[in-house]
Structures are given as structure tokens and as C-alpha cells.
N, C-alpha and C positions, 0 to 999 in steps of 0.2 A: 615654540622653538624645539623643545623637548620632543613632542609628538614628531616633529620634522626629520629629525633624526632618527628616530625609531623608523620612520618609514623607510628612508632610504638606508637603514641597517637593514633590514626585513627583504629588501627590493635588492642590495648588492646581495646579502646570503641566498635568496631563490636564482638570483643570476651565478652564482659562482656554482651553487647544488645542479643548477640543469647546466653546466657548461661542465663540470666531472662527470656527471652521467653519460652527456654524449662523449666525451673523451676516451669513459670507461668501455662503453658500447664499440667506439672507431676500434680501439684496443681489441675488444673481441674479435671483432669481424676481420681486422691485419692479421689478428694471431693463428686466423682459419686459413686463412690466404698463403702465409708462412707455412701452415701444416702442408695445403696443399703442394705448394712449388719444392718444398724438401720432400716430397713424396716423388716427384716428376724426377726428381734430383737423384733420387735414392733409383727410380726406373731405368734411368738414361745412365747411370752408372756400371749397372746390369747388364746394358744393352750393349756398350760400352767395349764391357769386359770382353763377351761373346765374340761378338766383331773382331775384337784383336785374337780372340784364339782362332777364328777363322781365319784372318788374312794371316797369321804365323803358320799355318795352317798350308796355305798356299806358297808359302815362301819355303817352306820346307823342301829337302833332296826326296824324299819318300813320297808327296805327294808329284813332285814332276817325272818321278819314277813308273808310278801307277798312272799317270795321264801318259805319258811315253807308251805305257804299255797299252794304254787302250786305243791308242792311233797308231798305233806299227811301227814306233820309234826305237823299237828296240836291237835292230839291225845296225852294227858298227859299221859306218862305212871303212874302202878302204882307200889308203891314205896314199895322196898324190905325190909322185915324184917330181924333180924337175928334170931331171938325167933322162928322162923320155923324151924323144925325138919330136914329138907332137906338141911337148909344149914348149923346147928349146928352141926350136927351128920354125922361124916364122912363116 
């Protein structure tokens, strides 16, 4: 009876040691998986940031200044009356 129990002590502690091991192992290989995606995390953050100073960028008076200027926008037109005959008179 004795011996009986010793085996199945012996038999639960080798199942309980290779069931930490692989536990500790999953542990590892998540905690690599974690590095990687807060690494992506930390790129797309970056990428992120760029993009917003670019499209503030584009929203800006000084950039549709300098686009005005490079397609001939820079001519005021001038401003229609309605006191003209042409547009009062059908």
C-alpha cells in the first residue's frame, strides 16, 4: 500500500514539474510575442504622429498659399456687381 502511494506521489510531482515547465516555456514565447506587438505599437505610434503633422500640414493657410501660388491662384478676382445691366436685366 505504501509503495502505491509513493508511486502515484512520484507520478503526480513529474506531472505537475512537466506541466510548470511547459507553462513556464508558453510564458516565454507570449512574453516574445508581447515584445514584438509593443514594438509594432511603439512604430505605428511614430508613424502616426508623422501623418498628423502632415495632414495639419495640408490644412494650414501657408500651405494653400504656396499651392495657390504654384497654379496661378494668386490673381484676385474682381468682384461682381449686381447694379450692372447684364445681370439685373433679364
Amino acid at each position: 500500500m505504501r509503495q502505491l502511494f509513493q508511486k502515484i506521489f512520484w507520478a503526480l510531482s513529474l506531472t505537475l514539474i512537466l506541466i510548470n515547465v511547459y507553462v513556464f516555456i508558453s510564458g516565454m514565447r507570449l512574453a516574445g510575442e508581447i515584445n514584438y506587438f509593443e514594438k509594432q505599437i511603439h512604430d505605428f505610434h511614430k508613424e502616426n504622429l508623422e501623418l498628423e503633422k502632415k495632414a495639419s500640414n495640408f490644412k494650414s493657410y501657408q500651405y494653400a498659399a504656396s499651392m495657390a501660388a504654384k497654379l496661378d491662384f494668386v490673381k484676385k478676382p474682381t468682384p461682381i456687381y449686381i447694379e450692372g445691366l447684364k445681370y439685373a436685366y433679364r
